[in-house]
C-alpha positions, 0 to 999 in steps of 0.5 A: 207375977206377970211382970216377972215372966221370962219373954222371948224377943217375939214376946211369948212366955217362956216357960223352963221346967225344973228337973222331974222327981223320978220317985213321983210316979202315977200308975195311969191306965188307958180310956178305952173310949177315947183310944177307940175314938181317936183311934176311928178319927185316924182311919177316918180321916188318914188310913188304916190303922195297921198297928197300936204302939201299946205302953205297958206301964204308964206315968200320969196319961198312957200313951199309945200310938197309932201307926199309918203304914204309906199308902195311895197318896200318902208318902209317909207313916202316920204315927198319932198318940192317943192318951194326952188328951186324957187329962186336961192341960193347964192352959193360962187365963181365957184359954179353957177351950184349948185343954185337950191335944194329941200329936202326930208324926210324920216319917218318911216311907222309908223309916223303920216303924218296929218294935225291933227297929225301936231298939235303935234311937235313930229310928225311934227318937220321933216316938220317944219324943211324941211320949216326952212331949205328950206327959210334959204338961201334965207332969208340969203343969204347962200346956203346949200349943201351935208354935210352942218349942220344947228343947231336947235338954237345956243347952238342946242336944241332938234328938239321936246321934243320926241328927243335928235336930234337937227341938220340937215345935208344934204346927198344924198337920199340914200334910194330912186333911183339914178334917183330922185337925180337930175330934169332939169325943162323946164326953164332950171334949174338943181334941185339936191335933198337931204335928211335931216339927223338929228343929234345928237349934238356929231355928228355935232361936229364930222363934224365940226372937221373931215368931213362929210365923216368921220361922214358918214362912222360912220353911214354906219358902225353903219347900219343906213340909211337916214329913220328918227329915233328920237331914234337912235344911237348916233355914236359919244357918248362915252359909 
C-alpha cells in the first residue's frame, strides 16, 4: 500500500530488491533494428563508433555496448548500451511515457577499453555496472530514471579495489550534446539517455536525505562533470 512505502528524507520512494533466483534465466536476443538505430543515434550525435561490446549469452535483454574512442573535442571514451530499452520498465502510475532507457559512460582518455583490459575489475567495473543497471528493471520490475542511486550491495561496497565509488546514480549526459538525450525509434518508442555518475557512499546519503538537485549543485560547485573519475572528490566527506 502507498502508505507503507519506504521514503527517503528527500521523500523519494525507496525501492530494495530481493536476492535474485540464479536458476531463472531468460535466453534473450538482440533487435537488430533497434542496435542499428542506437547505434546511428551515437555516431550521429557523439562519433564514430569503433567497436560494439557483444554479449554471447544474454539474460531478459541483451546488452551490447558501443565504444566512442577520444577524439577532437571529446576528451573522453564513449561507452552507450543498446538492448534496455528492449523491453519496457515499470514505471509508477502517470509515468507510461518514461518506459524506455539506455545509458552511457563516460571515461577518461587514458582508460583501458578492451576485451584484454576487461579482465581486470579496475578497468571494466564501469561496463559490469552499465549490464547490472541495464536488466535491474526488468529483472525486478522497478524502473530507473534521472536522479535514481542504486547501491553496489546492501551496506554498498567499492565498485573495484581501485576505488571507494560504490553507487550509481542517473543524470543527464552533460558532457555530450542536447540532441543525444533522447532517440524515437521507427517502432515508436521514445529512448531517453542517462549517464552513469558514480558515487561515494556520503553522497548517496546526501540524496536520500536532500535531493538529487542539492547533491548535484554540490558537484557543479566542486567543478566536476559526468567524465568518471574513480579518484575524485568526495563532495560530502567532512574534512
Amino acid at each position: 500500500m502507498a502508505g507503507d512505502e519506504e521514503r527517503s528524507g528527500a521523500g523519494d520512494r525507496i525501492l530494495r530488491h530481493g536476492p535474485e533466483d540464479e536458476t531463472r534465466f531468460e535466453t534473450a536476443a538482440g533487435d537488430e533494428a533497434s542496435i542499428e538505430q542506437i547505434g546511428a543515434h551515437v555516431e550521429r550525435h557523439v562519433g564514430p563508433v569503433d567497436r560494439v561490446f557483444h554479449e554471447l549469452i544474454s539474460d531478459l535483454v541483451h546488452v551490447d555496448v558501443h565504444h566512442v574512442a577520444p577524439g577532437d573535442g571529446r576528451p573522453f571514451h564513449t561507452l552507450v548500451t543498446s538492448g534496455m530499452s528492449d523491453r519496457p520498465m515499470s514505471p509508477p502510475p502517470g509515468a507510461d511515457a518514461y518506459r524506455f532507457t539506455e545509458l552511457a559512460v563516460l571515461l577518461p582518455a587514458a582508460w583501458q577499453v578492451s576485451e584484454e583490459a576487461f579482465k581486470d575489475e579496475a578497468w571494466y567495473w564501469p561496463v559490469r555496472q552499465l549490464k547490472i543497471l541495464a536488466r535491474l528493471p526488468h529483472k525486478f520490475r522497478s524502473w530507473l530514471w534521472w536522479g535514481h542511486t542504486v547501491p553496489h550491495g546492501d551496506p554498498p561496497e567499492p565498485f573495484a579495489v581501485s576505488t571507494e565509488l560504490c553507487c550509481s546514480m542517473l543524470i543527464s549526459p552533460v558532457s555530450l550534446p542536447d540532441e543525444f538525450d533522447t532517440l524515437w525509434l521507427e517502432d515508436g518508442r521514445e529512448v531517453t539517455f542517462f549517464s552513469l555518475f558514480p558515487l561515494y557512499k556520503e553522497e548517496m546519503e546526501h540524496k536520500l536525505g536532500h535531493g538529487a538537485e542539492a547533491l548535484l549543485e554540490l558537484v557543479v560547485r566542486a567543478g566536476l562533470d559526468d567524465i568518471v573519475d574513480p579518484r575524485r572528490l568526495n563532495v560530502c566527506r567532512q574534512a
